[in-house]
C-alpha positions as CSV (number, residue, x, y, z in Angstrom):
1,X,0.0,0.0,0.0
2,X,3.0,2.6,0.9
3,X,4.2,2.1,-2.3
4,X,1.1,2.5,-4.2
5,X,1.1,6.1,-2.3
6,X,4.5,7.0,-3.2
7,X,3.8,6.1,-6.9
8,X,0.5,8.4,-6.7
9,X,2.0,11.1,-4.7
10,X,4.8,11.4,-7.8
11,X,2.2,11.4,-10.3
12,X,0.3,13.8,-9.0
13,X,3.5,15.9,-8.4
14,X,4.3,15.9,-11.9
15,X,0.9,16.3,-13.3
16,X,1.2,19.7,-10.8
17,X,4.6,20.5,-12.2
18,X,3.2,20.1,-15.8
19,X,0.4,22.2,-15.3
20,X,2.4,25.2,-13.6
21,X,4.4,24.3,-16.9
22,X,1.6,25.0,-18.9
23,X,-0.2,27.7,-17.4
24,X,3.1,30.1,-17.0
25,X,3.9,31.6,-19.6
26,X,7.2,34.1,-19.5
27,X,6.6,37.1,-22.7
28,X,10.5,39.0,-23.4
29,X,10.9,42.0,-23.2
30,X,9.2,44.2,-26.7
31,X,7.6,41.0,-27.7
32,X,4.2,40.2,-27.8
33,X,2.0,36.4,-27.9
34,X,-1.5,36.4,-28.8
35,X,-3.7,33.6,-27.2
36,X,-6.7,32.1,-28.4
37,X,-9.5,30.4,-26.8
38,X,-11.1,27.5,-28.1
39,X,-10.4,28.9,-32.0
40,X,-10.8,32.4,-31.1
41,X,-8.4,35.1,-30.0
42,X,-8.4,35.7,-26.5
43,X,-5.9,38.4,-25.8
44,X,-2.1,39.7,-26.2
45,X,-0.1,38.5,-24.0
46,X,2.6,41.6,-22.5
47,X,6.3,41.7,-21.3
48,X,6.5,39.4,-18.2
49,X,5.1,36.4,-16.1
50,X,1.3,35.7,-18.3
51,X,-1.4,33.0,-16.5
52,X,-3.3,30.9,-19.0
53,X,-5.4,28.2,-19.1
54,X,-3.8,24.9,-20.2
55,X,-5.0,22.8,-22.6
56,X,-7.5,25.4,-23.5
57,X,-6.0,28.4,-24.7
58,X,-3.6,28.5,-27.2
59,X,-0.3,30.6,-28.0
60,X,0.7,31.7,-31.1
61,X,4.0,32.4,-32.5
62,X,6.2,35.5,-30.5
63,X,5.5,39.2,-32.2
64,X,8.9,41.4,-32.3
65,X,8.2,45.2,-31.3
66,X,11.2,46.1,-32.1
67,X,11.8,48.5,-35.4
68,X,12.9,45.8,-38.1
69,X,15.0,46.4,-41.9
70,X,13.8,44.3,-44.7
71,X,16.2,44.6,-47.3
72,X,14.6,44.5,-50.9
73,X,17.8,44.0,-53.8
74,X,17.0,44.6,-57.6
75,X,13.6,45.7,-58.3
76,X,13.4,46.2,-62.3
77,X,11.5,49.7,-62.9
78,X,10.8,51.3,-65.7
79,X,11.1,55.5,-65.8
80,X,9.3,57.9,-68.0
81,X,11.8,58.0,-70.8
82,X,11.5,54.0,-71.2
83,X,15.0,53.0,-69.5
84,X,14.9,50.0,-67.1
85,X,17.1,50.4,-63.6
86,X,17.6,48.1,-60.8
87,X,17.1,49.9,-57.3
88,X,17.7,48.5,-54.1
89,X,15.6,49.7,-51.0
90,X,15.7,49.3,-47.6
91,X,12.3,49.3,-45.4
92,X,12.1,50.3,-41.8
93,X,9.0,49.6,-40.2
94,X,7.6,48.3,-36.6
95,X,4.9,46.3,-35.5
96,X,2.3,48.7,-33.5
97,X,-0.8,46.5,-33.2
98,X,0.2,42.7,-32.4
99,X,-3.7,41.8,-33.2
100,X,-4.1,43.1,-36.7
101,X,-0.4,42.0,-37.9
102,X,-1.4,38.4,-37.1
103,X,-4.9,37.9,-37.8
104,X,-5.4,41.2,-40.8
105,X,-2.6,39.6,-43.2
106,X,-0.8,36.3,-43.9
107,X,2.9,37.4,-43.9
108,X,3.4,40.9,-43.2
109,X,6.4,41.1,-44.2
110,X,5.8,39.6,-47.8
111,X,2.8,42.4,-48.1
112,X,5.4,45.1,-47.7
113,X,7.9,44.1,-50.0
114,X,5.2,43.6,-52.9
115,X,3.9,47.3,-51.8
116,X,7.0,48.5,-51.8
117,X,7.9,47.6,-55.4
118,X,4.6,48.2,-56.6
119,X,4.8,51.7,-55.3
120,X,8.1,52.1,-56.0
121,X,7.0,51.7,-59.7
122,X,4.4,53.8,-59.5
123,X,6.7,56.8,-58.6
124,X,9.7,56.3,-61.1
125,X,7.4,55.9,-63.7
126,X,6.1,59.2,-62.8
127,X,10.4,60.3,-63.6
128,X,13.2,60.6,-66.2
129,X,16.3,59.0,-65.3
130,X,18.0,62.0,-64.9
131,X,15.0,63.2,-62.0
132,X,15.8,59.3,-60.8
133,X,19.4,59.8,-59.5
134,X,18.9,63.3,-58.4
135,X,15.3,63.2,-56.1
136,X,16.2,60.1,-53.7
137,X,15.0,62.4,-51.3
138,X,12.0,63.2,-52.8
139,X,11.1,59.6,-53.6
140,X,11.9,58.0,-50.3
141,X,9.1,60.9,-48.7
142,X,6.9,59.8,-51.6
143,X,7.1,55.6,-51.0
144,X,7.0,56.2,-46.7
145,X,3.7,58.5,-47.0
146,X,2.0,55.7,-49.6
147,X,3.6,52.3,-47.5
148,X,2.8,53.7,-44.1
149,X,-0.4,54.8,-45.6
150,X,-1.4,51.0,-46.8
151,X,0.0,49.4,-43.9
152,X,-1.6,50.9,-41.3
153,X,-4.6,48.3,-41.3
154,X,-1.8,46.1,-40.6
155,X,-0.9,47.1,-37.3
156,X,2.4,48.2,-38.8
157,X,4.3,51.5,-39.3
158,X,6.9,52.0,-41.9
159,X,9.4,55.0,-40.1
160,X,11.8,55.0,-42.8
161,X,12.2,54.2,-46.7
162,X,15.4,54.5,-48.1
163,X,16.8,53.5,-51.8
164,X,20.4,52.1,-51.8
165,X,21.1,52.3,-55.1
166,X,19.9,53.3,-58.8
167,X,21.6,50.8,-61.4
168,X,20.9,52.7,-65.0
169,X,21.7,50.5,-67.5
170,X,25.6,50.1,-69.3
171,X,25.2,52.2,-72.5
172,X,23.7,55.0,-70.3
173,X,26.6,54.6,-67.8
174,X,29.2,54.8,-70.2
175,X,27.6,57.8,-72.2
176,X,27.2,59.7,-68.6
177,X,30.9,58.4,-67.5
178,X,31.9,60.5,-70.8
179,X,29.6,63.3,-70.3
180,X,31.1,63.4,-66.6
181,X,34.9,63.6,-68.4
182,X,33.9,66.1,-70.7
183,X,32.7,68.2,-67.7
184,X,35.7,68.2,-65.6
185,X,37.8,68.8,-68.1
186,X,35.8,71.9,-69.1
187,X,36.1,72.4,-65.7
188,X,39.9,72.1,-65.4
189,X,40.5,74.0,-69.0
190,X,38.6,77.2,-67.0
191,X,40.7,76.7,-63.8
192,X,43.6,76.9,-66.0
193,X,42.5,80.0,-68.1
194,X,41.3,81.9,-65.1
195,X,44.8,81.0,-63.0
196,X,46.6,82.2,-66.3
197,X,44.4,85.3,-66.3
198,X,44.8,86.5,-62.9
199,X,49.1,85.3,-62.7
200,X,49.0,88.2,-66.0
201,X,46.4,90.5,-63.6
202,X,48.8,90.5,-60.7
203,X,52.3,90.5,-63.2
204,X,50.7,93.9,-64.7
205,X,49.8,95.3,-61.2
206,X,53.1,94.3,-60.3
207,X,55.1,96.1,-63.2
208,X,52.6,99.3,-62.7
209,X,53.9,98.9,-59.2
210,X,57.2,98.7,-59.8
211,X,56.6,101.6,-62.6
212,X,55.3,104.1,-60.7
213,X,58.0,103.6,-57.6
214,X,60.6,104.2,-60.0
215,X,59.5,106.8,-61.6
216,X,58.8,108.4,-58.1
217,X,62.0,107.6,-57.4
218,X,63.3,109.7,-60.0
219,X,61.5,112.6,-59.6
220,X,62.4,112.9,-56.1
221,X,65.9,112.3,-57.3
222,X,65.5,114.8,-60.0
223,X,64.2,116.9,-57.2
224,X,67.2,116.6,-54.8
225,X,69.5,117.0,-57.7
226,X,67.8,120.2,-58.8
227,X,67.9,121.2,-55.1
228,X,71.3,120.9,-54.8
229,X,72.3,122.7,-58.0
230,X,70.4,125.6,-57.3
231,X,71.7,125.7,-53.3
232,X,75.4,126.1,-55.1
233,X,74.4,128.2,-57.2
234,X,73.0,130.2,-54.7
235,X,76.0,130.1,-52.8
236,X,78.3,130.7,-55.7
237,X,76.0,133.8,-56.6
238,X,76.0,135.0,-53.0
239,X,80.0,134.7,-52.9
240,X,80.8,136.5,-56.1
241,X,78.4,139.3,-55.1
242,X,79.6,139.8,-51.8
243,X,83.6,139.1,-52.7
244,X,83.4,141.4,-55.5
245,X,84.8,139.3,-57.8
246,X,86.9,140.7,-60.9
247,X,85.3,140.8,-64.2
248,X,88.2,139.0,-66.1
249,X,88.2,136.0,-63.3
250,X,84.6,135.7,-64.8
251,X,85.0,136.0,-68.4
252,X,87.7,133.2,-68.0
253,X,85.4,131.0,-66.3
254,X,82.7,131.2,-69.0
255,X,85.0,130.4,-71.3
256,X,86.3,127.2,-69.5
257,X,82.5,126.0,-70.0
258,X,82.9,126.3,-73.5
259,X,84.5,122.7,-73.6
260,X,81.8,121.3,-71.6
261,X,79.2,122.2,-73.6
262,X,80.6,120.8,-76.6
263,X,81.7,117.5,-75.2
264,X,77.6,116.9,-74.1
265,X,76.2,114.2,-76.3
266,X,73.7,115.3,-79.1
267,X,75.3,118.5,-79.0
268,X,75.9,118.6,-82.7
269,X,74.8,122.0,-83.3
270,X,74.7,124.8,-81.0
271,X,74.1,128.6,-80.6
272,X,77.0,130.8,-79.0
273,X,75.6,133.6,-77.0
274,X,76.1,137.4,-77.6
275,X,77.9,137.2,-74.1
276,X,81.1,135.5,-75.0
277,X,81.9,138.2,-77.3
278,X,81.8,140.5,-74.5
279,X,83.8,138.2,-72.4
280,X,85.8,137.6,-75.1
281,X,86.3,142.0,-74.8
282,X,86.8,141.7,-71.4
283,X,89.4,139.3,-71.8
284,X,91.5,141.1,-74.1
285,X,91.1,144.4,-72.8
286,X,93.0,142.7,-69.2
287,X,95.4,141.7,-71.2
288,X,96.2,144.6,-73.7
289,X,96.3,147.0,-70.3
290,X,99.0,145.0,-69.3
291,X,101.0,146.1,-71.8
292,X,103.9,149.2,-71.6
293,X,104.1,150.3,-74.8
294,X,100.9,152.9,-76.4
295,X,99.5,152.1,-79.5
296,X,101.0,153.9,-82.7
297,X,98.6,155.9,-84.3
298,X,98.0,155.3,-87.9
299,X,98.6,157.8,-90.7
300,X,96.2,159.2,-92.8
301,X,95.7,159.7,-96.0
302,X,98.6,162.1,-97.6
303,X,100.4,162.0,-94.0
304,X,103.9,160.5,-93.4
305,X,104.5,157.9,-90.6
306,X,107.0,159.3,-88.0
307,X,110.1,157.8,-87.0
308,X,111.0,156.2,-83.9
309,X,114.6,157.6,-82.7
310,X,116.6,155.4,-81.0
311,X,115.1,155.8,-77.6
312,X,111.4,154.7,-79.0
313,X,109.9,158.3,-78.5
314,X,108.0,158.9,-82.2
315,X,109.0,162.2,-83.6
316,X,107.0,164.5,-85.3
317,X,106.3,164.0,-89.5
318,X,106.8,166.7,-91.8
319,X,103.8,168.2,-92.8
320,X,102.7,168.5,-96.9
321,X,104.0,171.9,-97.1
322,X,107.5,171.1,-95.2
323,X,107.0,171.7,-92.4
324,X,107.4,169.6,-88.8
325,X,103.5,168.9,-87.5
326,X,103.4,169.8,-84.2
327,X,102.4,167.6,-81.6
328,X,99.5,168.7,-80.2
C-alpha cells in the first residue's frame, strides 16, 4: 500500500509540475503572444510572467516590437523616358498593433515588399532617369507616406524608406561616364584660363607697381639734384656778389664752359651767345692793359708815318708843305 502512495503522490506531483508548466507563460521583453480560446483570439499577451489556461488556450508564435529592416535588392522599374534600372531599397517599419499584424494579413512582411515595389513603380514611372538619380529624397518621402499609408490596417508603421542604389543600364553609364569627363575637363581648362588670367592681372599690377616707384624715385631724385644745383648756385652767386669778384676772373670761367658744352652728347649743333663776345672783350682788354708800350697811331691819308729815334719816342712828321707837324 506505501508504495502505491509514493507512486500516486509522484504522479500527482508531476501532473502539478506540468500544469504550472503549462499555465506560466514568460513574454521578453518588446515581444508580444497572442492567445486564443477555443479557435478564437483571447488576448495579447505583455512583457513578463502571463497566467493561462492549459489545454485550452492557445499561444501563437512571438511578435517582435522592435523597429525591423527588410532589405529589398533589384527591383526592375521602368522610368518615363523608357530605361529599365535596378534599385535596391531598404524598409524600416515596426509592429504597432500585435492583433491586426497576425490575424489582418498572412505574412506581413511579404505584403510590404510587394507594396513596396509596386509603389516604387508607380513613382519612377512618374520620372526621367535624370530626375531618378537626383530626387532620392523626394522619392523615399513619396514611398514612406504611400507604405505607411497602406499598412496601417496592418498594425504596422513604416518609419523609414530609403533607396540604396539606382543601377541605370551600361550604355547610359558609359555615355554619362563620358559626359562626366567632358565636364571636368571643361572644368579644369577654365581653372587653367582663369589662374593664367589673374598670374598676367597681378604680373601687370606688379610692373605698374614697380613703374610708378621708380618713376617716383626719380623725380624725387631729380628733385634733390635740382635742389642741390640751385643751393650752389645760390652760394656761388652770393659769394661773387659779396667778394666782388673781378670781371676778367669771370670772363675766364665762361669760357672754361665752353669745352663742356661741346663734349655733351647730341650736342651737334649749338648757338653761341652774344655774351662770349663781351667776355671775349673783357678778356682782351686785361690783357692789352697790361702792356707798356701805347698804341702807334695810324697815318692818314697824304700824311707821313714818323720815325721812332733810337730811344722809341716817335718824332714828329713833316707836314705836306714842309713843315714839322706839331704835336698837339
Amino acid at each position: 500500500m506505501e508504495k502505491a502512495a509514493l507512486i500516486a503522490a509522484a504522479i500527482v506531483v508531476a501532473l502539478m509540475f506540468v500544469l504550472v508548466f503549462k499555465t506560466v507563460r514568460i513574454v521578453p521583453q518588446a515581444r508580444a503572444r497572442n492567445i486564443e480560446r477555443f479557435g478564437r483570439y483571447r488576448k495579447t499577451l505583455e512583457p513578463g510572467m502571463n497566467f493561462i489556461i492549459p489545454f485550452v488556450d492557445r499561444l501563437k508564435p512571438l511578435i517582435d516590437l522592435r523597429e525591423q529592416v527588410v532589405a529589398f535588392k533589384g527591383q526592375p522599374v521602368i522610368t518615363e523616358d523608357n530605361l529599365v534600372v535596378l534599385i535596391d531599397t531598404v524598409l524600416f517599419f515596426q509592429v504597432t498593433d500585435p492583433r491586426a499584424a497576425d490575424y489582418e494579413i498572412v505574412n506581413y512582411i511579404q505584403a510590404i515588399e510587394q507594396i513596396t515595389v509596386t509603389m516604387l513603380r508607380s513613382v519612377i514611372g512618374s520620372m526621367d532617369l535624370e530626375q531618378t538619380l537626383t530626387s532620392r529624397d523626394k522619392i523615399n518621402t513619396m514611398l514612406r507616406g504611400v507604405l505607411d499609408e497602406a499598412s496601417g490596417k496592418w498594425g504596422i508603421r513604416v518609419t523609414r524608406v530609403e533607396i540604396k542604389t539606382i543601377e541605370p543600364p551600361k550604355s547610359v553609364v558609359d555615355a554619362m561616364e563620358k559626359q562626366m569627363r567632358a565636364e571636368r575637363e571643361k572644368r579644369a581648362a577654365i581653372l587653367t584660363a582663369e589662374g593664367l588670367r589673374q598670374s598676367k592681372i597681378l604680373t601687370a599690377e606688379g610692373e605698374k607697381q614697380s613703374s610708378i616707384l621708380r618713376a617716383e624715385g626719380d623725380r624725387e631724385s631729380q628733385i634733390l639734384r635740382a635742389e642741390g644745383q640751385a643751393q650752389a648756385i645760390g652760394v656761388v652767386f652770393q659769394a661773387v656778389h659779396l667778394n666782388d669778384a673781378d670781371p676778367k676772373v669771370l670772363a675766364y670761367q665762361y669760357l672754361q664752359t665752353l669745352p663742356q658744352l661741346a663734349k655733351a652728347q647730341g650736342s651737334t649743333f649749338w648757338v653761341i651767345p652774344s655774351e662770349v663776345t663781351t667776355a671775349l672783350k673783357t678778356l682782351s682788354g686785361a690783357f692789352s692793359s697790361e702792356s707798356t708800350s701805347p698804341p702807334i697811331p695810324q697815318a692818314g691819308p697824304g700824311e707821313a708815318t714818323a720815325a721812332l729815334p733810337g730811344d722809341g719816342t716817335p718824332q714828329p712828321a713833316p707836314g705836306a708843305n714842309g713843315e714839322t707837324a706839331k704835336r698837339v
